[in-house]
C-alpha positions in Angstrom: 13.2 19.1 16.4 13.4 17.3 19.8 14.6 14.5 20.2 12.0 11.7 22.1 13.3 10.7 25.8 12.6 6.8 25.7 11.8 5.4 29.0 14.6 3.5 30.1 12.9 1.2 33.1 16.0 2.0 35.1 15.0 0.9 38.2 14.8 -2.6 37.3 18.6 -2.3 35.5 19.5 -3.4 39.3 17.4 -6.8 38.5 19.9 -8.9 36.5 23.0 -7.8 38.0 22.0 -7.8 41.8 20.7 -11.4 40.4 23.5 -12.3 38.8 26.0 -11.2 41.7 24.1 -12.9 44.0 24.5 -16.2 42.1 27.8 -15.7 41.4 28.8 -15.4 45.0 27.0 -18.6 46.0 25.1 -16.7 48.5 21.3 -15.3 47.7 21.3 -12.3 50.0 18.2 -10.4 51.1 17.1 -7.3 49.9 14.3 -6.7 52.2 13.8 -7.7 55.8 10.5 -8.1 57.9 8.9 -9.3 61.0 9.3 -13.3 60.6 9.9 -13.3 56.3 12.6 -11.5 54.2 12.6 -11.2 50.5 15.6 -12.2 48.5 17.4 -11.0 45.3 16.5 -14.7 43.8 12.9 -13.9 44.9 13.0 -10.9 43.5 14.8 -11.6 40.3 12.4 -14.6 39.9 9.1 -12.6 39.7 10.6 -9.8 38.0 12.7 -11.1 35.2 9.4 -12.2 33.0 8.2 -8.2 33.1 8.2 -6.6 29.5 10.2 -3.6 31.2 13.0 -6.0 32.5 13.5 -8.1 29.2 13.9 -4.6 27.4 16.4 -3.5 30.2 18.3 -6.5 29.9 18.3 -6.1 25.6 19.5 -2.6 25.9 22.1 -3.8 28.7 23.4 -6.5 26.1 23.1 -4.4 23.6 25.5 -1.6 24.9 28.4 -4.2 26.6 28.5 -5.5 22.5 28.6 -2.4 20.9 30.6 -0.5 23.7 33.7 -3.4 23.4 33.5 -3.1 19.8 32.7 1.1 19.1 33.7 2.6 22.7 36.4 4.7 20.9 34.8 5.9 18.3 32.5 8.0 20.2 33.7 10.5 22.8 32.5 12.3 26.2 31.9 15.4 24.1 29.6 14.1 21.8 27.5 12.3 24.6 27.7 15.9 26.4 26.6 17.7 23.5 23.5 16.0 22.5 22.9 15.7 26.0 22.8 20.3 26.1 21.0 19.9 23.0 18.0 17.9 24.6 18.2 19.7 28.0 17.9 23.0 26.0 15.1 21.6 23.8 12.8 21.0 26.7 14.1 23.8 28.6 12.5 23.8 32.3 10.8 21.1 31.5 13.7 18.8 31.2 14.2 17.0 34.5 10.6 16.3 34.6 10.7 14.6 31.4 13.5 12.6 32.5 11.6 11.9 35.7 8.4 10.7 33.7 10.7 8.1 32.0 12.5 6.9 35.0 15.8 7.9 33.9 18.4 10.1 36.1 20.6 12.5 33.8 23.8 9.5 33.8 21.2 6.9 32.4 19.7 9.8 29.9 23.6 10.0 29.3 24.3 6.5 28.9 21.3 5.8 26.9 23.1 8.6 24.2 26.1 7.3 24.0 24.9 3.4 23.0 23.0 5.5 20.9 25.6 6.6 19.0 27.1 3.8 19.0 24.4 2.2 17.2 24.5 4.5 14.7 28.2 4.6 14.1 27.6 1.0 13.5 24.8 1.3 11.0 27.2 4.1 8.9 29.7 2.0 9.0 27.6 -0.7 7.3 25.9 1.7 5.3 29.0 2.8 3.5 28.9 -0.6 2.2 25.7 -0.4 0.3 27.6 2.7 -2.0 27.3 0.2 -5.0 26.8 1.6 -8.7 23.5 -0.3 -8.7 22.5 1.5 -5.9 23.5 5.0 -6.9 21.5 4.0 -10.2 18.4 3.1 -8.5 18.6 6.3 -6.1 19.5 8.4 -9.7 15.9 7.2 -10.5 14.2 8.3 -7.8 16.0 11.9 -7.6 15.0 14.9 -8.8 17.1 18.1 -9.0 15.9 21.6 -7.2 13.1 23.3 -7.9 12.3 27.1 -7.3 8.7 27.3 -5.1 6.5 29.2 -3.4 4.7 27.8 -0.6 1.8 28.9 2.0 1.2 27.7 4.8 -1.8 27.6 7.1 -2.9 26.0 10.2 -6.7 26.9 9.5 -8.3 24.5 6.2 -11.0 27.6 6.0 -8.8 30.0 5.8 -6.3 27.9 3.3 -9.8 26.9 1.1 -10.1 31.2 1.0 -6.3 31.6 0.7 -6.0 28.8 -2.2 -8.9 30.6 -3.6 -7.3 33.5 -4.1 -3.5 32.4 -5.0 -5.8 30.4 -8.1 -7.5 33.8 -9.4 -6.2 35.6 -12.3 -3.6 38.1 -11.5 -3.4 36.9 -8.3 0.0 37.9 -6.7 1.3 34.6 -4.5 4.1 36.5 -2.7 1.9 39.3 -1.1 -0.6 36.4 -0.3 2.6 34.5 1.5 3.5 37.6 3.3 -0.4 38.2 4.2 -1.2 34.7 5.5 1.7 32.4 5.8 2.7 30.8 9.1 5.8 29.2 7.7 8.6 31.4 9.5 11.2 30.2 7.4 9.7 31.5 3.5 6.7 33.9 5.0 8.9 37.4 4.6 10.2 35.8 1.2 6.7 36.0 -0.3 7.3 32.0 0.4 10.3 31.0 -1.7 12.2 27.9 -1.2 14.4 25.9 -3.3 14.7 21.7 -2.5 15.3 18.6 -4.2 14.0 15.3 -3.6 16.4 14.8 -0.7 15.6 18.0 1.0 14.5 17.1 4.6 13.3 20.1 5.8 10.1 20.3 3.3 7.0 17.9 4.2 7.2 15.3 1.2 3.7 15.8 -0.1 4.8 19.7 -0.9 7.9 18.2 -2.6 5.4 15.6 -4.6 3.0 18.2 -5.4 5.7 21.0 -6.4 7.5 18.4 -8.7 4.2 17.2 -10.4 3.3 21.1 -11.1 4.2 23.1 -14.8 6.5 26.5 -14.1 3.6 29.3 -12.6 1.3 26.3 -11.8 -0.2 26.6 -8.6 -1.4 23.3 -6.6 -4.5 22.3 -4.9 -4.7 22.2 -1.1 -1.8 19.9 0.2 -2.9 18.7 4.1 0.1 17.5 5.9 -0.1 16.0 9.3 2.2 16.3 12.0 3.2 13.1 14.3 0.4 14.3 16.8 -2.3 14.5 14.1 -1.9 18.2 13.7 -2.6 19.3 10.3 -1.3 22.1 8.5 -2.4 23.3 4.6 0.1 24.1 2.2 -0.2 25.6 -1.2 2.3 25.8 -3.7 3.4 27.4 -6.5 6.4 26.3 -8.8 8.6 29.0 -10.1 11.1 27.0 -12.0 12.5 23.8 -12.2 15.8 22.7 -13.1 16.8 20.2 -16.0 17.8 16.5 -14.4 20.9 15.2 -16.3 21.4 12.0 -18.1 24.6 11.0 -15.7 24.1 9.8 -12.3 27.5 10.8 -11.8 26.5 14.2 -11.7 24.9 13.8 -8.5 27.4 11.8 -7.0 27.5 13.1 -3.3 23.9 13.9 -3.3 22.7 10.8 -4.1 25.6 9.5 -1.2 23.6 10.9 1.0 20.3 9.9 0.0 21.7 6.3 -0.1 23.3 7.0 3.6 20.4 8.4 5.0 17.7 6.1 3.6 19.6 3.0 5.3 20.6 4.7 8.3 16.3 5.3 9.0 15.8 1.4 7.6 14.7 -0.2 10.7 14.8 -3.3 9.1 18.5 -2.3 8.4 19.6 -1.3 11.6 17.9 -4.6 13.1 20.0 -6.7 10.4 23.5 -4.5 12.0 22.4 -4.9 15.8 22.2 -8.9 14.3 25.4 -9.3 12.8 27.1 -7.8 15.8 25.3 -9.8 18.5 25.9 -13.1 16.1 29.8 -12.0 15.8 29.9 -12.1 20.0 28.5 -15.1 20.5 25.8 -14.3 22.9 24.6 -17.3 24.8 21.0 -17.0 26.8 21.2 -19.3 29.7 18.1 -18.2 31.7 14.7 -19.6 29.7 12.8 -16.6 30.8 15.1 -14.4 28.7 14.8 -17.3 25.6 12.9 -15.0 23.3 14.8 -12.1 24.1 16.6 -11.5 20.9 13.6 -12.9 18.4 13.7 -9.4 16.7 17.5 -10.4 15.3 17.1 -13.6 14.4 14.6 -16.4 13.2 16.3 -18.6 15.1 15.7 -19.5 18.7 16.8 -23.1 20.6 15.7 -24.0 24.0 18.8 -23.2 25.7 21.0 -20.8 23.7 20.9 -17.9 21.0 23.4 -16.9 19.2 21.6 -13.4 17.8 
């Protein structure tokens, strides 16, 4: 799956800190020069820092001198290099072009990866926290064990209306039919057998619903599944076997740890509450009123002249 290339606005990174030199230094120096004007890095700064692009530069900025003096070593060069061949290979020639289109040069692309990461060691971290016996209860409820299937898959609802058809009919032979029509590279040759669970991630979860709400040799009506773009695909299934759930939660221990795990770590709610707690723990002060509202997604709490989210 590739991973999306967000748009970084790196050309107006420059904005806060040529600003912020400049103030520092007592001097406001130009940045352009004309016949009888010149345009300054306060004059700049000044009609740029209310843009929607800058604001979200300056978050991520913020965001990344936090969680880099708190995280830096927990994340190496090598892991920012390898997810960094892992997208270049995933877009292939197309690659620099994409990081063209959002204004990011392969050290920003870089950079952006490794706060990133960061992020997300944070949010583990606090995740790891949230491996109460209340929680492995509730995620216990909600679990069920591996099943045995058969799917189809086809990108054509006609031809899955004909192929459901015939999977339904009496004698009908649902592996052939799998070899015969599938598009699902991963099952087609295996007459479209699969075994998941509930936590399985790499079956759509309206094929696990409709698998786990189907009888042993039951085969299901026409499951439409829908792709990010809008592109649907038609699956039918077929359950072979299921297996029995047992009474202990304990018996799914690491399973369920990594349901819990990876149900928080895609919470945006709870990734917003760590990015909070660690802004609130380094006291970040806004001292420019244009930038007042820039933290309003971690906190409820603004004043006129300081935030401490």
């Amino acid at each position: 799956m590739k991973k999306k290339i967000v748009a970084g606005a790196v050309t107006l990174l420059s904005v806060a800190v040529l600003a912020a030199c400049g103030k520092t230094s007592g001097s406001d120096k130009d940045i352009i020069t004309m016949k009888g004007d010149t345009i300054t890095v306060s004059e700049f700064y000044d009609k740029v820092k209310s843009n929607p692009s800058a604001q979200q530069v300056l978050l991520n900025l913020t965001i990344k001198e936090v969680f880099e003096k708190q995280y830096g070593k927990k994340v190496t060069d090598k892991e920012v290099e390898e997810a960094y061949e892992k997208s270049s290979k995933a877009y292939g020639d197309n690659f620099a072009r994409v990081l063209a289109q959002a204004g990011l040069t392969e050290d920003a692309y870089r950079e952006q990866i490794r706060t990133n990461k960061l992020v997300e060691y944070a949010v583990k971290k606090a995740a790891e926290k949230e491996l109460t016996d209340e929680n492995y209860k509730a995620a216990y409820e909600a679990y069920t064990p591996e099943v045995t299937a058969q799917i189809i898959k086809v990108d054509s609802e006609d031809k899955a209306k004909e192929v459901l058809a015939a999977a339904k009919a009496e004698g009908a032979d649902f592996a052939q039919l799998a070899k015969d029509n599938s598009t699902d590279g991963d099952t087609k040759d295996k007459g479209g057998e699969i075994k998941f669970d509930s936590a399985a991630t790499n079956v759509p979860d309206a094929v696990k619903k409709a698998a786990f709400g189907l009888e042993a040799n039951a085969v299901s009506d026409l499951v439409t599944v829908r792709s990010n773009q809008g592109q649907a695909s038609y699956y039918i299934v077929k359950l072979v076997s299921k297996t029995e759930k047992s009474s202990k939660w304990e018996d799914y221990k690491d399973k369920l740890k990594q349901v819990i795990l990876t149900a928080k770590q895609n919470n945006t709610s709870f990734i917003q509450s760590v990015v909070a707690k660690e802004l609130k723990d380094a006291n970040i002060k806004v001292k420019d009123a244009a930038f007042q509202n820039l933290f309003s997604q971690y906190t409820q709490t603004n004043t006129s002249s300081s935030s401490s989210k």
